[in-house]
C-alpha positions as CSV (number, residue, x, y, z in Angstrom):
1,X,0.0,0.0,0.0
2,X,1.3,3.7,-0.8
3,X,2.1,6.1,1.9
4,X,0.5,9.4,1.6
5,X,0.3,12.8,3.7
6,X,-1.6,13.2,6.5
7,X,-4.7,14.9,5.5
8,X,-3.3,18.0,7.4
9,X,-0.3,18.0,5.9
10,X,0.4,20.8,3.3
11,X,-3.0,22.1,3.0
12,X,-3.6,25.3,1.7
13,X,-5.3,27.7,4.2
14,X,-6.9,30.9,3.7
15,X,-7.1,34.3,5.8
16,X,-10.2,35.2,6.9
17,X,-10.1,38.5,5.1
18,X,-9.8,36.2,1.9
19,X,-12.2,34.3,2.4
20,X,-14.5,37.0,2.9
21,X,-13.4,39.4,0.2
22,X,-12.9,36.9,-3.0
23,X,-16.6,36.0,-2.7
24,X,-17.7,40.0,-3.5
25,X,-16.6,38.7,-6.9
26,X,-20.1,37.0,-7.3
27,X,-21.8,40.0,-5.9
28,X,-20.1,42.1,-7.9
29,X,-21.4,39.7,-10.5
30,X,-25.1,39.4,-9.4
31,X,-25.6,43.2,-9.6
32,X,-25.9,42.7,-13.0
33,X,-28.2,39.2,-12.7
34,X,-30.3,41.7,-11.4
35,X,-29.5,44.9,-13.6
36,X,-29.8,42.3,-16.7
37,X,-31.4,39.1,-16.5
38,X,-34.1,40.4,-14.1
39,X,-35.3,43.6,-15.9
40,X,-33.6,43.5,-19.6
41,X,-37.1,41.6,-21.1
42,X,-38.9,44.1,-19.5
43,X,-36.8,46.9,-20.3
44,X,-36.8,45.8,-24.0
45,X,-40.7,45.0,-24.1
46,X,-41.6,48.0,-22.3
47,X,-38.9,50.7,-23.1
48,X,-37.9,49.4,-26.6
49,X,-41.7,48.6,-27.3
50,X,-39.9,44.7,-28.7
51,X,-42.5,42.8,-27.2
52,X,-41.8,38.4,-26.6
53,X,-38.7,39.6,-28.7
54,X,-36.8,40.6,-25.6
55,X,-37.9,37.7,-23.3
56,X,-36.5,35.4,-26.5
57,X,-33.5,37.2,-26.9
58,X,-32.5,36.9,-23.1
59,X,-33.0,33.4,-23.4
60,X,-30.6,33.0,-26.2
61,X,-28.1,35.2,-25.3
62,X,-28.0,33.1,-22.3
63,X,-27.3,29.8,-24.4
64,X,-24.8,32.3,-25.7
65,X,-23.3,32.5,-22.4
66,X,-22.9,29.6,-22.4
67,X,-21.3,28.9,-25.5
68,X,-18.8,31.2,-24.5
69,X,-17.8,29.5,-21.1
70,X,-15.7,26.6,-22.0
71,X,-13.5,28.8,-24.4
72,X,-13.1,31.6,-22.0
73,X,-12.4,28.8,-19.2
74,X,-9.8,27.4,-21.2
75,X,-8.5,30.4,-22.0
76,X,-8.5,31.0,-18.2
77,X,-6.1,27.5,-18.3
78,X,-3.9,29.1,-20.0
79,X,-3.2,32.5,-19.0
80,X,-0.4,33.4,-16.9
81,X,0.3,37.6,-16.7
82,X,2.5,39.4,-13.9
83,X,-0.7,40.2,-12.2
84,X,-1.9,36.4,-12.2
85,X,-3.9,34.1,-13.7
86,X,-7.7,35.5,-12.4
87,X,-7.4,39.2,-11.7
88,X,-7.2,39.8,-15.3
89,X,-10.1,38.4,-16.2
90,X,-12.2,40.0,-13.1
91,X,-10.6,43.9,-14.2
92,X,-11.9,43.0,-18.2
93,X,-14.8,41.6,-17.5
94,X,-16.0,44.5,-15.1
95,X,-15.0,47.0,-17.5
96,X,-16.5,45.6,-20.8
97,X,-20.2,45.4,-18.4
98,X,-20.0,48.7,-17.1
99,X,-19.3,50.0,-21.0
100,X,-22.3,47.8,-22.4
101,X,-24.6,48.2,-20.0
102,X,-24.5,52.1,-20.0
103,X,-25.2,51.8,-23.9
104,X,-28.0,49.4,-23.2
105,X,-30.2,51.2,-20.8
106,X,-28.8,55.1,-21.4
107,X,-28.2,55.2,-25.3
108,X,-30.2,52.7,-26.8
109,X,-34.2,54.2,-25.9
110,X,-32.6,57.5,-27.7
111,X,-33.1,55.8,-31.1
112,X,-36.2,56.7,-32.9
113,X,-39.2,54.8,-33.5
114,X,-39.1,55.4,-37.1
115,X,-35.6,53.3,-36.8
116,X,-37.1,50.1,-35.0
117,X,-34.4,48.1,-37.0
118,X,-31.5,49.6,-35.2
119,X,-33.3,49.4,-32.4
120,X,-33.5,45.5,-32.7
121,X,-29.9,45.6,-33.5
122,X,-28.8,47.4,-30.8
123,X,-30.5,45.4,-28.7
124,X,-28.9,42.2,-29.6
125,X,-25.2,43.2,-30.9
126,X,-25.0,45.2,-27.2
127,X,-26.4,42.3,-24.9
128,X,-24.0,40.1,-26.7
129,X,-21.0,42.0,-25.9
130,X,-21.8,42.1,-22.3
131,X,-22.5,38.6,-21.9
132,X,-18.8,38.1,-23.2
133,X,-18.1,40.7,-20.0
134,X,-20.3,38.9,-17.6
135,X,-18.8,35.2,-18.5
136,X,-15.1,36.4,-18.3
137,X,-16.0,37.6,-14.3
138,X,-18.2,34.6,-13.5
139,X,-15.4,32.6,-14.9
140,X,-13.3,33.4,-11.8
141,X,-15.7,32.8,-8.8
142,X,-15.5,29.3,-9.7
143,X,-12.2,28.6,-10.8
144,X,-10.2,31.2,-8.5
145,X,-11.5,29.2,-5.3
146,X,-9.1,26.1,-6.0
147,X,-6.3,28.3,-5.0
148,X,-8.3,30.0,-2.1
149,X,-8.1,27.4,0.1
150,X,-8.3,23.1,0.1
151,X,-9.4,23.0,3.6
152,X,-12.4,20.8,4.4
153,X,-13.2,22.6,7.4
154,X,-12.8,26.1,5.2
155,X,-14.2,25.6,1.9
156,X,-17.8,25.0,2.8
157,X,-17.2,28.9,4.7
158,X,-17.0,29.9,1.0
159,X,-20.7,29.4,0.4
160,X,-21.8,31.6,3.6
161,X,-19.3,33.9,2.2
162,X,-20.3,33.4,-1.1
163,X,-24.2,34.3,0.1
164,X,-23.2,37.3,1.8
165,X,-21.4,38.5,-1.1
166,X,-24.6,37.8,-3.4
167,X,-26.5,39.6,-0.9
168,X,-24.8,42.5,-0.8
169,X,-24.7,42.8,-4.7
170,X,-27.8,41.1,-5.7
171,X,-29.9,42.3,-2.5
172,X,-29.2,45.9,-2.6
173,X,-30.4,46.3,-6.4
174,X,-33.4,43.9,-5.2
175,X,-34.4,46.7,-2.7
176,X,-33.5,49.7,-4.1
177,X,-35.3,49.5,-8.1
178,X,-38.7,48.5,-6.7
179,X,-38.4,51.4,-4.4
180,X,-37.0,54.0,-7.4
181,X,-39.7,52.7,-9.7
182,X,-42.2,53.8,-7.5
183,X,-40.6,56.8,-8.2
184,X,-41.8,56.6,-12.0
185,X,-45.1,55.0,-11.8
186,X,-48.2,57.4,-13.5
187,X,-51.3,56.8,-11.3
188,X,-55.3,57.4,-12.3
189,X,-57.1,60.2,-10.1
190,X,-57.5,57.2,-8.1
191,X,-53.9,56.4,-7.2
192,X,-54.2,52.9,-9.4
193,X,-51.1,52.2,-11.6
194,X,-51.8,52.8,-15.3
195,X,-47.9,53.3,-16.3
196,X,-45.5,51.3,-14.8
197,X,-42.3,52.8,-13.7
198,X,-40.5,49.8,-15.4
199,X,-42.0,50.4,-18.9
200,X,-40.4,54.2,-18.0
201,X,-36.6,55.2,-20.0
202,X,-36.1,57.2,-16.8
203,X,-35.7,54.3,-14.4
204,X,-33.0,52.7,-16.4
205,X,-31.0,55.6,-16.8
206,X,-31.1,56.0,-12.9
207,X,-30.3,52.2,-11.5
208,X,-27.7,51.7,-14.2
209,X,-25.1,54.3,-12.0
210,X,-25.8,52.7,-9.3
211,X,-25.5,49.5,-10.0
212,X,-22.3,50.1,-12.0
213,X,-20.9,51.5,-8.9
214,X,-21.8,49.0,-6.5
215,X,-20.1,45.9,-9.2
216,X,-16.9,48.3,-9.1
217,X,-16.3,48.5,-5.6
218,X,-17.4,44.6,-4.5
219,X,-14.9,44.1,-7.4
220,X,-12.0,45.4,-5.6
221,X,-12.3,44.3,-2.9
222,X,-12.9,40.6,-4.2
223,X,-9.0,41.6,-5.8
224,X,-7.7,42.4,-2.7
225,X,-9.1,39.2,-1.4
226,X,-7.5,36.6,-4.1
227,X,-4.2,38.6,-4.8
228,X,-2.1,36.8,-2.2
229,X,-3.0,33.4,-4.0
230,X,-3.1,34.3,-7.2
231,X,0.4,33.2,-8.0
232,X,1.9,29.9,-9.5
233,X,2.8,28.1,-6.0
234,X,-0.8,27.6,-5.6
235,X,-2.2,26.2,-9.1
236,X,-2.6,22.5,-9.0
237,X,0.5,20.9,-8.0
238,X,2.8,23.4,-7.6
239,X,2.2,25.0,-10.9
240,X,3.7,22.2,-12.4
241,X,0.8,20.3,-15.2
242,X,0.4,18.9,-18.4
243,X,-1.0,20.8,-21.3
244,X,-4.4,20.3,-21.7
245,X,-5.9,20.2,-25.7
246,X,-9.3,21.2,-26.3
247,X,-9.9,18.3,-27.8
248,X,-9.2,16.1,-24.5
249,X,-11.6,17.9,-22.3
250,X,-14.4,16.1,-23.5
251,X,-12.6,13.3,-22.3
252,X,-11.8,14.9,-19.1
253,X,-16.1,15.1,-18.4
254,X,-16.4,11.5,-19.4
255,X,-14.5,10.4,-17.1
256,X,-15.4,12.7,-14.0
257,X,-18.4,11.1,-12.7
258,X,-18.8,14.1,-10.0
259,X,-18.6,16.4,-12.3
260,X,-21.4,15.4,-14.3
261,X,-23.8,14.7,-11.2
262,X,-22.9,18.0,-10.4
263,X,-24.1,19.9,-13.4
264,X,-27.3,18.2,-12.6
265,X,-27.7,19.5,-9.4
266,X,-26.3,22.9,-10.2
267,X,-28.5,23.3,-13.1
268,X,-31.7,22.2,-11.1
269,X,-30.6,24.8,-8.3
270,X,-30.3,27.3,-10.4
271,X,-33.4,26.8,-12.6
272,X,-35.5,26.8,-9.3
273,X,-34.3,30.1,-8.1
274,X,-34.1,32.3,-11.3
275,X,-37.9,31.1,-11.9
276,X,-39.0,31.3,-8.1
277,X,-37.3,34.9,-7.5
278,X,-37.9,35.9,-11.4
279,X,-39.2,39.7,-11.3
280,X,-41.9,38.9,-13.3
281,X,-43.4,36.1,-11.3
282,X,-42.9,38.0,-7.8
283,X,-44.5,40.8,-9.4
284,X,-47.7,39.2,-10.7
285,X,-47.7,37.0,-7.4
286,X,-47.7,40.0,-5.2
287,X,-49.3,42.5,-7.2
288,X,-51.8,41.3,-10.0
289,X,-52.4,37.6,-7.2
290,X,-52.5,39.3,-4.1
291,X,-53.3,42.7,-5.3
292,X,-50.6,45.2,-3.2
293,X,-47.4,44.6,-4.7
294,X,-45.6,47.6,-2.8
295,X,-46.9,46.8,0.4
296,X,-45.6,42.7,0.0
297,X,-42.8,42.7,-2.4
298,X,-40.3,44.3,0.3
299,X,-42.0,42.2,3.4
300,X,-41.5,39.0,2.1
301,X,-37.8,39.5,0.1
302,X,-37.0,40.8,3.9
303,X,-38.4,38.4,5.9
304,X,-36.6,35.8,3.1
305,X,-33.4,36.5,3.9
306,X,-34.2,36.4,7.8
307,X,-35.3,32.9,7.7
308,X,-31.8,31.9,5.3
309,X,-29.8,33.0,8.0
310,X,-30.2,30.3,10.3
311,X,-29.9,27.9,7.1
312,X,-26.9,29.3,6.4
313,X,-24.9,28.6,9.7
314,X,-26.7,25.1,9.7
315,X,-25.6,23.9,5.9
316,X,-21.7,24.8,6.7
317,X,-21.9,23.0,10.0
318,X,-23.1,19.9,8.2
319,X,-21.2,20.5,5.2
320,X,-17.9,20.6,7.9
321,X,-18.9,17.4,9.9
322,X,-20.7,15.4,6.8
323,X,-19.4,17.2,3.8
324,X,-21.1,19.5,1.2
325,X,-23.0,16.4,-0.6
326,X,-24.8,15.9,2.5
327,X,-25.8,19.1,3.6
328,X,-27.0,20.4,-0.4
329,X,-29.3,16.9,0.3
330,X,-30.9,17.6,3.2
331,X,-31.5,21.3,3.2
332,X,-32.8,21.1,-0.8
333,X,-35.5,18.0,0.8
334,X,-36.3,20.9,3.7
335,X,-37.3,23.4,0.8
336,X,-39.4,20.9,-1.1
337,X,-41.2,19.6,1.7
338,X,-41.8,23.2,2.6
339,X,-42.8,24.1,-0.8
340,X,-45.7,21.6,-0.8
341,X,-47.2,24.0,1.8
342,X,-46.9,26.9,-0.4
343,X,-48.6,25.1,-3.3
344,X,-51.2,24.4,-1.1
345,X,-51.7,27.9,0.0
346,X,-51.4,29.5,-3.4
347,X,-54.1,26.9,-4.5
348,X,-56.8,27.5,-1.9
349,X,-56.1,31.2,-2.6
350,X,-59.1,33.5,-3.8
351,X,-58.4,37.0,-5.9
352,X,-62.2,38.3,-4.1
353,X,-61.7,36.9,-0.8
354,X,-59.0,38.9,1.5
355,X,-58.9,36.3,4.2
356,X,-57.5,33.8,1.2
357,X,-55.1,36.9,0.2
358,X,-51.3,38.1,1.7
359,X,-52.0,41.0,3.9
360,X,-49.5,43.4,5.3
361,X,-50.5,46.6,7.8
362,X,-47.8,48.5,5.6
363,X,-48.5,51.2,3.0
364,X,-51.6,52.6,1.3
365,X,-53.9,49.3,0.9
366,X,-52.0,47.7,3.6
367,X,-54.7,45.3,5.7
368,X,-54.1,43.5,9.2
369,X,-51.8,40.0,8.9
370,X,-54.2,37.0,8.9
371,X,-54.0,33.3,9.4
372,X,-53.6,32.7,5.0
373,X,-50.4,35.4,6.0
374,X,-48.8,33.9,8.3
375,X,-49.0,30.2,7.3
376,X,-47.4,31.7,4.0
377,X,-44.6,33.0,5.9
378,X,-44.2,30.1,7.8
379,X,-44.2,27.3,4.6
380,X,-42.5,30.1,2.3
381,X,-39.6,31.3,4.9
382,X,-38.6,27.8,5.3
383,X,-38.8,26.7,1.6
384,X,-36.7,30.2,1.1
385,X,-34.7,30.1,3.6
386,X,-33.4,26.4,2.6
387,X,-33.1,26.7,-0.9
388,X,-31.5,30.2,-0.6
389,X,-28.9,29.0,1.6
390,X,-28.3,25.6,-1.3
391,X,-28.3,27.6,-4.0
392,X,-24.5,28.5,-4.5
393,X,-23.8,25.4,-2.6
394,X,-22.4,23.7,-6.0
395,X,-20.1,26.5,-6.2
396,X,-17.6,25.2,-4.2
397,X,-18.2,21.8,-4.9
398,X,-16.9,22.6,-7.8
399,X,-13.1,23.1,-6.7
400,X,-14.1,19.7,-5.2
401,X,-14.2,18.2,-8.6
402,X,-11.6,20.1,-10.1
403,X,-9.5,18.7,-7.1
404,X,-10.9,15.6,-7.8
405,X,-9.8,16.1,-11.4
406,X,-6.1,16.8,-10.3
407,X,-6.1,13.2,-8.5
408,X,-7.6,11.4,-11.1
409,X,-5.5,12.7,-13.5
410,X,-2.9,15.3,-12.4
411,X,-4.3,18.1,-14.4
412,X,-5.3,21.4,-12.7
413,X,-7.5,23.0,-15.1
414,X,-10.2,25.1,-12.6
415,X,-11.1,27.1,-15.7
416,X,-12.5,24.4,-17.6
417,X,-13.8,22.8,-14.8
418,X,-15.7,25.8,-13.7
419,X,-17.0,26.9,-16.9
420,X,-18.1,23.4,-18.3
421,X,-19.9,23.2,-15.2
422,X,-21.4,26.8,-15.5
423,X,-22.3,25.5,-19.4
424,X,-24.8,23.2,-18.6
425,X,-25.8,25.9,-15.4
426,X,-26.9,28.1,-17.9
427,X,-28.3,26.3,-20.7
428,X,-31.1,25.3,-18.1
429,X,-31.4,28.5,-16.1
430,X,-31.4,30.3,-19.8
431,X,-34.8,28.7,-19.9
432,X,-36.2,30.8,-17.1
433,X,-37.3,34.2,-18.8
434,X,-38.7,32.4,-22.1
435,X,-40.3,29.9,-19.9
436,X,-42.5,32.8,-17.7
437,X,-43.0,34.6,-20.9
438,X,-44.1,31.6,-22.7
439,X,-46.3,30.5,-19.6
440,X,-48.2,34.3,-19.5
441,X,-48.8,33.4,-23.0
442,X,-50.0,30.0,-22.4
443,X,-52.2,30.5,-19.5
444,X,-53.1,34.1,-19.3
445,X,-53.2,34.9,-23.2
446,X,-50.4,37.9,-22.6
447,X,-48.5,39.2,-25.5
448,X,-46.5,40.7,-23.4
449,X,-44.9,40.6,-19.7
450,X,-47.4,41.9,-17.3
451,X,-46.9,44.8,-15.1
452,X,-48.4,45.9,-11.7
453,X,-50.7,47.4,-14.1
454,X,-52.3,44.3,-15.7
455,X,-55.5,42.8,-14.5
456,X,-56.1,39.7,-12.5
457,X,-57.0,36.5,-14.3
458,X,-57.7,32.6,-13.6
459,X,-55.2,32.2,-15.9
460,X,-52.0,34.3,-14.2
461,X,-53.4,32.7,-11.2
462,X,-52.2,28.8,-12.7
463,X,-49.3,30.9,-14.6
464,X,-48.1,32.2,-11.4
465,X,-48.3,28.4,-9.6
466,X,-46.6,26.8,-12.0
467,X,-43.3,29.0,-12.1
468,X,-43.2,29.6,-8.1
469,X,-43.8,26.3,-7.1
470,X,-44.2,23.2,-9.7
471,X,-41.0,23.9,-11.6
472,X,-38.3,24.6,-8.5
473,X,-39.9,21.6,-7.2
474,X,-39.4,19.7,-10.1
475,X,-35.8,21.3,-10.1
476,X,-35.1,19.9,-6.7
477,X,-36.3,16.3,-7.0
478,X,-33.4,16.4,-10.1
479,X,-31.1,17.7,-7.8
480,X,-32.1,14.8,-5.1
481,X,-31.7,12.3,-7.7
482,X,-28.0,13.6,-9.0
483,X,-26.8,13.6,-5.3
484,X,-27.6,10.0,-4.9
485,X,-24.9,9.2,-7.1
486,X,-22.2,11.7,-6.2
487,X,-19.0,10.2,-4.9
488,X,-17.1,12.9,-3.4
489,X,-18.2,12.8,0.3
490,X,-16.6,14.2,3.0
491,X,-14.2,11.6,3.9
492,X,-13.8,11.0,0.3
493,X,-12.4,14.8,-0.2
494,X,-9.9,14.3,2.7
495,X,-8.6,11.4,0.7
496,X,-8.2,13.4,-2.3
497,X,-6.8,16.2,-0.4
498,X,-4.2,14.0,0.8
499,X,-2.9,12.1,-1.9
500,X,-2.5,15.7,-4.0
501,X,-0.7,17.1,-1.0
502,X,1.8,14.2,-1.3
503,X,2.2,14.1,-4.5
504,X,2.8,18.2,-4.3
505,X,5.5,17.6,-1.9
506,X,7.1,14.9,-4.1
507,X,7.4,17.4,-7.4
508,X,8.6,19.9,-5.0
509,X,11.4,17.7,-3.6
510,X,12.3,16.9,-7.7
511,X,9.7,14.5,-8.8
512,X,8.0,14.6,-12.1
513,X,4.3,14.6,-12.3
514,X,4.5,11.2,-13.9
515,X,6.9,10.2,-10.8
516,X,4.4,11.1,-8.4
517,X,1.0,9.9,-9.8
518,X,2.6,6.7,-9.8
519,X,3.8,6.7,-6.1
520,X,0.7,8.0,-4.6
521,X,-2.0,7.1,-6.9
522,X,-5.6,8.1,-7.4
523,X,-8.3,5.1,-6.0
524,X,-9.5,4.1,-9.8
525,X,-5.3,3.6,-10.8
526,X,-4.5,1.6,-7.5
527,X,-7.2,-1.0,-8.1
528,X,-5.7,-1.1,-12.0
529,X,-2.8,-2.1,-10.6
């Protein structure tokens, strides 16, 4: 039998100011998930008067996206500059969003309606450049955490981290538009919406500052947090691999059975939160549904992100002690089970009945909380709160397969890795804003997206159902499934961690990779042998 390292031997530890900081690179991200992919079909069926054009578009500029990822993740492979191998991509990709988006939302409603044309192109040749920005920055969250840390105990912290770092990009453009559109609704003599302030040019050219300054600074400081480790000491093993040909990485997937399990329950993750938190959706649940959109959209987001936090501290405490397979398990099963609850509720629900409606004593047709209310918030904080805190779970599970990768095979190529895995991520999650157009369509007859504006019906009632509950249910029972079959447990990543620690040592020492792969091999070459 082969000798290895201990498990603690060698193992690359973070600071805590890193661990915290290089996470604002998804923040600085999700601004613009927000900015973008929660308002752009709006913006260019309202603003740009495209109609299902924009919801289309968004969808495939998101297969786009994803197109892109695998060549800018191996592109990722194999850059090396004086500034590192991630920073570069985080400073271009910042730059080329802040530039597009700007154009998008400031320049583009200036062209005339007698030029529709341009406006279409516009539209689509813009969009397309910043998803080229957006995919070189989301590139890095998941590939620049290999060097962050190997730690059992401190890689799960990257998903609390991760969250907060969401939050603080993705939550403070969730509460501040809603409250600036406001701003730009046109009311009747009797204070009824009749213009929403989305379908206003003015909003846009207000939230886009903003949100370009918040990206910038949670950018910097996710820099600051990954600089120490961006260097060559910490790539694979030792910054010492094997070239790696396009044409072999198809080879690579095949054979990393964690990997694929994992795009599974990455993709059904995803799908079930850009559906169940789609702007759309929340705004015909809470407005056209329910009736008060101002007085419930806030509430509920708020009261959202109170019920994560204890999820939060629970999932990395059983990700620590069980590893990350078993707590994304258990707290995705909490959120469907919960979710059943708010199917129920939205079922039994009645447009002319306001004990059957949400009801908060806040603003103008704010109404005391009744039993219907607070059963919601008890079956809908839990259902959010677990599947908020699993969301970004398979983030860093993914250095776990691309250290996985490096013991199977010896090559450290967290590029790839992460953007394969954000490949099939998107391709589903791309489905989300043709899907709730599509489903308006279907079931309510809508040409376009509705607004606060648009009447109830029966059929946004089953439209609204559908997206907020029956398909991130659906998403999660595919993500049970693909955990069933995923290999890399927690005592299974302390293996890994161990082996590629001694095999580290041994190239450091004068080894060649091909020395030490066959001294300390990976589990599938040992029983070859």
């Amino acid at each position: 039998m082969t000798k290895t390292a201990s498990p603690a031997a060698g193992v690359n530890k973070a600071k805590l100011y890193q661990l915290a900081l290089f996470p604002l690179n998804n923040g600085a991200t999700n601004v613009y998930f927000v900015l973008i992919l929660s308002y752009v079909a709006q913006f260019g069926s309202s603003v740009l008067q495209l109609g299902i054009f924009a919801s289309i578009m968004v969808t495939v500029m998101r297969v786009f996206d994803a197109i892109t990822d695998p060549i800018i993740g191996a592109l990722m492979d194999r850059t090396s500059t004086k500034i590192g191998k991630f920073r570069p991509f985080m400073i271009i990709g910042s730059a080329i969003m802040a530039v597009s988006v700007i154009i998008l939302y400031c320049l583009t409603p200036l062209i005339p309606e007698s030029m529709m044309w341009l406006r279409y192109v516009a539209f689509v040749v813009v969009y397309a450049i910043w998803v080229i920005g957006y995919t070189f920055q989301t590139s890095v969250t998941r590939a620049g955490q290999t060097v962050l840390t190997n730690d059992p105990n401190q890689r799960p912290l990257f998903t609390i981290f991760n969250t907060v770092g969401s939050m603080l990009g993705m939550g403070v453009m969730q509460f501040l538009i809603p409250l600036i559109k406001n701003n730009y609704n046109v009311l009747d003599e009797a204070g009824k919406v009749i213009v929403s302030g989305y379908a206003r040019p003015e909003l846009y050219r207000i939230i886009t500052p903003i949100g370009i300054a918040v990206s910038v600074l949670l950018t910097i400081l996710a820099i600051i947090g990954i600089a120490e480790k961006d260097r060559p000491e910490f790539y694979g093993l030792g910054g010492v691999q094997e070239k790696v040909k396009l044409s072999e990485y198809a080879e690579i997937i095949k054979h990393n059975k964690p990997m694929q399990r994992l795009m599974v329950a990455g993709a059904g993750c995803k799908l079930a939160l850009a559906i169940a938190t789609n702007t759309t959706v929340l705004l015909a649940l809470y407005g056209i549904m329910m009736g008060n959109y101002d007085s419930l959209y806030l509430p509920m987001m708020i009261l959202g992100y109170v019920f994560a936090v204890p999820f939060f501290l629970l999932s990395v405490r059983t990700s620590q002690k069980k590893g990350q397979k078993a707590s994304l398990t258990r707290y995705v099963t909490v959120a469907l089970c919960s979710y059943v609850g708010v199917l129920a509720l939205l079922i039994l629900s009645n447009h002319g009945n306001p004990a059957t409606m949400l009801s908060f004593p806040f603003g103008a047709n704010g109404g005391p909380i009744n039993l219907y209310t607070i059963a919601f918030i008890l079956f809908f904080g839990l259902g959010y709160g677990a599947y908020y805190a699993t969301a970004d779970m398979p983030i860093p599970m993914v250095a776990d397969c691309s250290d996985y990768e490096t013991y199977r095979s010896g090559k450290y190529i967290p590029g790839i890795m992460g953007t394969l895995f954000s490949l099939v991520d998107k391709l589903v999650s791309s489905l989300a804003q043709t899907l709730v157009a599509f489903l308006f369509l279907i079931f309510a007859g809508l040409g376009e997206l509705p607004t606060d504006a648009t009447p109830y019906s029966a059929g946004i009632k089953v439209a609204v159902i559908v997206m907020f509950c029956v398909i991130p249910m659906i998403a999660w029972l595919a993500t049970l499934w693909a955990m069933h079959g995923y290999s890399l447990t927690g005592e299974k990543m302390k293996e890994i961690q161990a082996v590629n620690t001694a095999r580290k040592q041994g190239i450091a020492e004068g080894m060649t990779i091909e020395e030490a792969m066959k001294k300390w091999p990976s589990e599938s070459e040992a029983v070859k042998k």
